[in-house]
FIBA-859483 format. One record per atom (N, C-alpha, C, CB): x, y, z; residue in one letter. Coordinates in steps of 0.1 Angstrom, whole numbers, plus 5000, padded with zeros to 4 digits. Glycine has a CB too. Example, Ala and Ser with C-alpha at 12.3 -4.5 7.8 and 13.67 -1.06 7.14 Angstrom:
! residues 2
513249435078A
512349555078A
513249675078A
511349555090A
512849785071S
513749895071S
512950005079S
514149945057S
! end
This chain:
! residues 244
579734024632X
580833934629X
580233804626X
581733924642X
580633734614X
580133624612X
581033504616X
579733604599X
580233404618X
581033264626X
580733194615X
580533194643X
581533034613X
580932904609X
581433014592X
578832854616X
580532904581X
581032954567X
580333114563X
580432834555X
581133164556X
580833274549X
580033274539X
581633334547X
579033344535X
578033384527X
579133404512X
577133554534X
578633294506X
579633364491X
578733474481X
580133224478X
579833554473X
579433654467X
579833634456X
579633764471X
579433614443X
580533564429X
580233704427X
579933414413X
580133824426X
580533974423X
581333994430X
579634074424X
581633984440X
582834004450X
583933954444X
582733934464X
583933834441X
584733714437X
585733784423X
583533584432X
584633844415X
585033874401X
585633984402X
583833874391X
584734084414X
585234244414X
587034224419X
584034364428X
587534124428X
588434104433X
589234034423X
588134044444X
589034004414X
590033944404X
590034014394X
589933794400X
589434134387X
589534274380X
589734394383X
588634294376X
588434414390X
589034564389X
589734584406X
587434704386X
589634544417X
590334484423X
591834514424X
590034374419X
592034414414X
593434334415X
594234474402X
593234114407X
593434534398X
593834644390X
594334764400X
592534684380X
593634764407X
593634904415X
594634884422X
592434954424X
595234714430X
595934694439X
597034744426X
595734554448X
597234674420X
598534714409X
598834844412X
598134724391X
597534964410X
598035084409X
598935154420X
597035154408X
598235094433X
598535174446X
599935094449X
597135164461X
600134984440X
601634934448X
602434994440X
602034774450X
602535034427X
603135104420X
603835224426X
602435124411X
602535274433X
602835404436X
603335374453X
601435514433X
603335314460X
603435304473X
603935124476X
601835364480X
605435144474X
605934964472X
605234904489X
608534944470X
605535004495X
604634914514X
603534904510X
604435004531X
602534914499X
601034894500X
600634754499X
600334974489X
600134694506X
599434534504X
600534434512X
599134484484X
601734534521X
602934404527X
602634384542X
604934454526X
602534244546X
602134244560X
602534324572X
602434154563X
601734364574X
601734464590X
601334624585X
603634484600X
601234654572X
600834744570X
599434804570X
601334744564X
598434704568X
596934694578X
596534754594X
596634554580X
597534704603X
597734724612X
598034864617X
598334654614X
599234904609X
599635064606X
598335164603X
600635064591X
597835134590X
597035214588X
595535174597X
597035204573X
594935104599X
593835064606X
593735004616X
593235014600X
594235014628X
594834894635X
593434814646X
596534974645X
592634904646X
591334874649X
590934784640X
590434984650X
590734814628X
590334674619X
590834574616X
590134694608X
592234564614X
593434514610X
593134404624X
594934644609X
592534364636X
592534294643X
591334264647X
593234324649X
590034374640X
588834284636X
588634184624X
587834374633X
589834204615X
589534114602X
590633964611X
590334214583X
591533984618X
592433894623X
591533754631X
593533974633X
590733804641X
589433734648X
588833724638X
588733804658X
588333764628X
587133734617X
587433614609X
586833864607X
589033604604X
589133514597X
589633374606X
589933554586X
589633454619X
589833274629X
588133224631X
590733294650X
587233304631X
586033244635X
585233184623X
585333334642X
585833224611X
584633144600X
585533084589X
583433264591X
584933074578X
585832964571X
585233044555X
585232754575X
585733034543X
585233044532X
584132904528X
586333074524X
583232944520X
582432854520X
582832754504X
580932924522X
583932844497X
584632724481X
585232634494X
586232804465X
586132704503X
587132554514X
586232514518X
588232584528X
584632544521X
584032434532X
583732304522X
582332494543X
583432354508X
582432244501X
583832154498X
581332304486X
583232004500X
584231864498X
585431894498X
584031774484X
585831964512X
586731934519X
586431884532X
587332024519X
587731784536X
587131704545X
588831714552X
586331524537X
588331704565X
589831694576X
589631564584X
590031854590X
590731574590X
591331434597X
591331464616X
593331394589X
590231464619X
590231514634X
590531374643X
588531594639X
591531364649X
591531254656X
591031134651X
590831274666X
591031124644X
591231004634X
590030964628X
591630884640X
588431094630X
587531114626X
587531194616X
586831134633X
587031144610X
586731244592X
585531314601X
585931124571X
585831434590X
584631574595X
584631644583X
585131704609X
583631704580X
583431784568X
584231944574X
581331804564X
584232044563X
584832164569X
583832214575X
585332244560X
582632204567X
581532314576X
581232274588X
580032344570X
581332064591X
581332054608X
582532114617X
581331894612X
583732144610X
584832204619X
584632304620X
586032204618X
584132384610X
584032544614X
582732554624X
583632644599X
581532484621X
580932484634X
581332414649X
579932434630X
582032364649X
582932274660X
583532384665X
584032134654X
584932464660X
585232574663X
584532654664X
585932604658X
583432744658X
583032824666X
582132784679X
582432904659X
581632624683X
581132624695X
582132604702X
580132554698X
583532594700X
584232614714X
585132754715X
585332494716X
585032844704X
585832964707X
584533054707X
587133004695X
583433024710X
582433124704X
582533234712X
580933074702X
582433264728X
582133324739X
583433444737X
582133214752X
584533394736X
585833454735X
585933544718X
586933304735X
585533454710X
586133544697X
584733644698X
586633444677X
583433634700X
582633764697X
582733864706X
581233734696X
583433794719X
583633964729X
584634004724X
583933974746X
586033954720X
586834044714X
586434154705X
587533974709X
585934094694X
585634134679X
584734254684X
584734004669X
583534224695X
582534284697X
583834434703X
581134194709X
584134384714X
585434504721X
585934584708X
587034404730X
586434534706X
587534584690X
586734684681X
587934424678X
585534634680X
584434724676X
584034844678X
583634674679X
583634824692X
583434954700X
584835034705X
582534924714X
585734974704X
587235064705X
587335124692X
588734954707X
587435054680X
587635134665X
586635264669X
587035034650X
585135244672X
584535334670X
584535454680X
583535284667X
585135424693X
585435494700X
586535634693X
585935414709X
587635534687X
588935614680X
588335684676X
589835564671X
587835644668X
586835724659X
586335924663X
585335614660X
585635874673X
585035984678X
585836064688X
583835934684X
587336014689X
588136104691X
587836034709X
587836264684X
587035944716X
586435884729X
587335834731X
585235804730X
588635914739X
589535764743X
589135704759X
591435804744X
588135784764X
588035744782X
587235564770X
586135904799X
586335614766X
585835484762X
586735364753X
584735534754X
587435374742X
588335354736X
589235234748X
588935514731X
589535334758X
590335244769X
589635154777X
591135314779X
588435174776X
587535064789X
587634934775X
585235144797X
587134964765X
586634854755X
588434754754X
585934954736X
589334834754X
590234744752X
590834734756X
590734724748X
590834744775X
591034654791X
590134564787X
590434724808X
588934534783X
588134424779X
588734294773X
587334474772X
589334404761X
589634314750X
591434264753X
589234414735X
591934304762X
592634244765X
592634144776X
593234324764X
591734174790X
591534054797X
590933924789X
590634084808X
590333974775X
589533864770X
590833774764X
588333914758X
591633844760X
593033754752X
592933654756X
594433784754X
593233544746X
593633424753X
595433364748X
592333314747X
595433384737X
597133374734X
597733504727X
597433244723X
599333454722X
600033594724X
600233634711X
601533584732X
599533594703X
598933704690X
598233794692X
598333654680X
596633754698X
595633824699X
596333944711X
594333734703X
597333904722X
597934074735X
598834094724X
599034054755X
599534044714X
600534144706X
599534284700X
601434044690X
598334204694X
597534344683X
596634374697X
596134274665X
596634334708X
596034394720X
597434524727X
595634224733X
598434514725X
599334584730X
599134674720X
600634514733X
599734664707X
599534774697X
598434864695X
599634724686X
597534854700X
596334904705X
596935004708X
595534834714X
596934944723X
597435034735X
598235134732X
598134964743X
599335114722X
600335194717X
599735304712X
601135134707X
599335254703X
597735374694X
597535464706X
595735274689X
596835394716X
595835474720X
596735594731X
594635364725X
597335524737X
598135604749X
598935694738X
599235504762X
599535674730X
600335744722X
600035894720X
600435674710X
598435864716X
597636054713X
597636084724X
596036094708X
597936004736X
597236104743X
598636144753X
595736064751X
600136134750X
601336164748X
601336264759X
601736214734X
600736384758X
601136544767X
600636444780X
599936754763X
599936374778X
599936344798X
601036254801X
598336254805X
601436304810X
602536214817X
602436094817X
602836234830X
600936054819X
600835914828X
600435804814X
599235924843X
600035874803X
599335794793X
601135774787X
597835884782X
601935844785X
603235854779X
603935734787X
603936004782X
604135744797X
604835634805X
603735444803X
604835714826X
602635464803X
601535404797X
601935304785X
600735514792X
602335434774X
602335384761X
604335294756X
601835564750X
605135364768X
606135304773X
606235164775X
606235344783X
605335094786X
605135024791X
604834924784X
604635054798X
603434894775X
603034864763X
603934824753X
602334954760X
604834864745X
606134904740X
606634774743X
606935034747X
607434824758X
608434734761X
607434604765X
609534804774X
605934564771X
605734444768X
606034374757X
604734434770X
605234424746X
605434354733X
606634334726X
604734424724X
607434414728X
608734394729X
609434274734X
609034484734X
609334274745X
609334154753X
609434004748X
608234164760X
607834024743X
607433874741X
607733854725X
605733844746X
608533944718X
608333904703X
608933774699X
608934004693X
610233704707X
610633574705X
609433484707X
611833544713X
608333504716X
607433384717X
606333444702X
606333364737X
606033554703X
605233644692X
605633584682X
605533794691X
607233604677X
607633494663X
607033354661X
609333454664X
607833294672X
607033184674X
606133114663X
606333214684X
604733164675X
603733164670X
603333214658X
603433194677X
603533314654X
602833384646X
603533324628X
602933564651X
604533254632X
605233184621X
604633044620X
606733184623X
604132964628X
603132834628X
601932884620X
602732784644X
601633004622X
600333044616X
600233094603X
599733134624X
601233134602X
602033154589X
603533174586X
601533264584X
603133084581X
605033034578X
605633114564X
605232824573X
604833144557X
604833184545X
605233354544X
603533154539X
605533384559X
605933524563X
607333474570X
604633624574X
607733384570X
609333344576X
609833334568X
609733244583X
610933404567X
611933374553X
613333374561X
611833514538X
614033264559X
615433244563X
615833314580X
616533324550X
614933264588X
614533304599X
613933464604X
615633264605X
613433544594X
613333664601X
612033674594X
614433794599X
610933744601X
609533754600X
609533864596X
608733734610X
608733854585X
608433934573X
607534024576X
607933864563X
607034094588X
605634194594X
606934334601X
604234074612X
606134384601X
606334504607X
606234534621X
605534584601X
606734564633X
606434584647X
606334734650X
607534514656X
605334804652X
605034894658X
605934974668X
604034864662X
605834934679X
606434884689X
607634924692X
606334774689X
608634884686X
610134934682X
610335074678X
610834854668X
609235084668X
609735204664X
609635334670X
609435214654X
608035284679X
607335404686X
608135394696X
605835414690X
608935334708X
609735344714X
611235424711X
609635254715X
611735364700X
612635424695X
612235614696X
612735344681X
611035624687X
610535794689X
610735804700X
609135844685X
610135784708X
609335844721X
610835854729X
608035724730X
612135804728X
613335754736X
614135904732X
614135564730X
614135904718X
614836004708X
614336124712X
614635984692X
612736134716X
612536284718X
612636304731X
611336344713X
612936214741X
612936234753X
614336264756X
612236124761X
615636254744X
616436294744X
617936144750X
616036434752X
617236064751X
617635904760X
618135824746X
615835814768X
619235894741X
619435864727X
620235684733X
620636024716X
620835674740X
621335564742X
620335464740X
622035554753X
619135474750X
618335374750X
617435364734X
617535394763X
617535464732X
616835484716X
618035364708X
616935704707X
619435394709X
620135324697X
619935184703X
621735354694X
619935074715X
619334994718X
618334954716X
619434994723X
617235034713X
615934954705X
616134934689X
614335064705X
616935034682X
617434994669X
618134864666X
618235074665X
618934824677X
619634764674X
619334624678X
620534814675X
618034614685X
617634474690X
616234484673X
616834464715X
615734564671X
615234554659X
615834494653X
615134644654X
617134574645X
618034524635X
618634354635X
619334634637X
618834334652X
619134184652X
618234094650X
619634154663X
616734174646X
615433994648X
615034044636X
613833954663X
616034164627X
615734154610X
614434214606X
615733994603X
614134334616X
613034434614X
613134524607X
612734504623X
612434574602X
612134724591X
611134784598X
611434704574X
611334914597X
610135064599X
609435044593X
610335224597X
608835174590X
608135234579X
608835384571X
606735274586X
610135364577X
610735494568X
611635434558X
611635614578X
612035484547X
613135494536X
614335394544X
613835684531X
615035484553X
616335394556X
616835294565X
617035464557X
614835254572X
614635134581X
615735174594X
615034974572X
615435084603X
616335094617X
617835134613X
616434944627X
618135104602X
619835134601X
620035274600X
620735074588X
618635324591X
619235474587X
618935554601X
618335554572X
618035484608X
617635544622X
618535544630X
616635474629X
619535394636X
620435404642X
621735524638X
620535294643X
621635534624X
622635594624X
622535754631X
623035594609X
621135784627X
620835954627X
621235934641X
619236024622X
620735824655X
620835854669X
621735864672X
620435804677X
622935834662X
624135784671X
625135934665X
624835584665X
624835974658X
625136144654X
624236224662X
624836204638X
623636224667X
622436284681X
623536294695X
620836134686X
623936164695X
624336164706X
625636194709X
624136074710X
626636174700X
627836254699X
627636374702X
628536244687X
626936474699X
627136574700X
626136664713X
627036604686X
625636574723X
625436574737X
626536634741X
625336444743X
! end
């Protein structure tokens, strides 16, 4: 994991503005969710929150050169704030990253006894409620496979309804940090969370409480990942349950 400025690459640079930016064309053509926030997370969600820590601990090195910030009423170059920031977050963002690490690679190997020790870690390491939101979704991931056990199921429950929980402070925040994903109050990312609940409620046959996660979705202006989003969802539960 690198801290402080990043190593520039002008082949990187170029490959990313050609062929790149070509390919991205292709795959959104074909897949309109490809490249829209939260869909990293979906697909990779181990990485999707190594790259999230990665880009809080270093800086590009075109923004470090003659740019200059306003710290307390001291001028600082960028590359002294990025070194400034990483000597005060340093301890914190490389155990995460490091955790997050050995959890991806756990997934990986199919290791969830390990998988779960790395990210009790990486969640006692949390320090605010971005880093336990992609610390909870984790969790979701991970208890989720492992579903036939009772105890990981109620587990992956639990998890759920935290993140759930906290998404009014989750908005919050995560709209200070990017605002550019708030549009006319409703945050433009995807929540995991909702939806796997929503499943897990529906197959457990708890269709009421299933149309209640749709519909606290639907009120904070969420989307799935399916065609007809929480509406087409609520609808299908609520024909489920009539016929109870």
């Amino acid at each position: 994991m690198k801290f402080g400025i990043r190593k520039p690459s002008i082949s990187k640079k170029i490959k990313a503005r050609t062929t790149g930016k070509a390919k991205k064309a292709v795959k959104n053509a074909v897949n309109p969710l490809y490249g829209k926030s939260g869909m990293g997370f979906v697909n990779d969600p181990g990485k999707a929150v190594y790259n999230k820590v990665y880009n809080k601990t270093s800086i590009g090195a075109d923004k470090a050169v003659g740019v200059v910030l306003n710290t307390g009423g001291k001028q600082q170059s960028a590359g002294n704030y990025a070194s400034s920031a990483y000597d005060s977050h340093q301890n914190d963002a490389k155990a995460i990253t490091e955790y997050y690490g050995q959890y991806s690679s756990a997934i990986m190997k199919n290791d969830y006894a390990s998988a779960e020790k790395y990210l009790t870690l990486a969640e006692n390491a949390s320090t605010n409620i971005i880093d336990l939101h992609y610390c909870y979704n984790s969790w979701i991931e991970l208890t989720y496979k492992q579903r036939e056990n009772p105890h990981y199921l109620n587990l992956c429950i639990e998890y759920c309804k935290k993140d759930i929980d906290m998404f009014p402070a989750f908005k919050k925040a995560y709209a200070q940090e990017n605002p550019a994903l708030l549009k006319d109050g409703i945050l433009l990312i995807r929540l995991p969370s909702f939806q796997q609940l929503a499943i897990i409620y529906e197959k457990q046959g708890e269709f009421q409480q299933a149309i209640e996660i749709c519909e606290m979705a639907i009120s904070y202006g969420l989307s799935d990942s399916t065609k007809g989003g929480f509406e087409g969802r609520l609808e299908k539960l609520r024909k489920k349950q009539m016929k109870q």
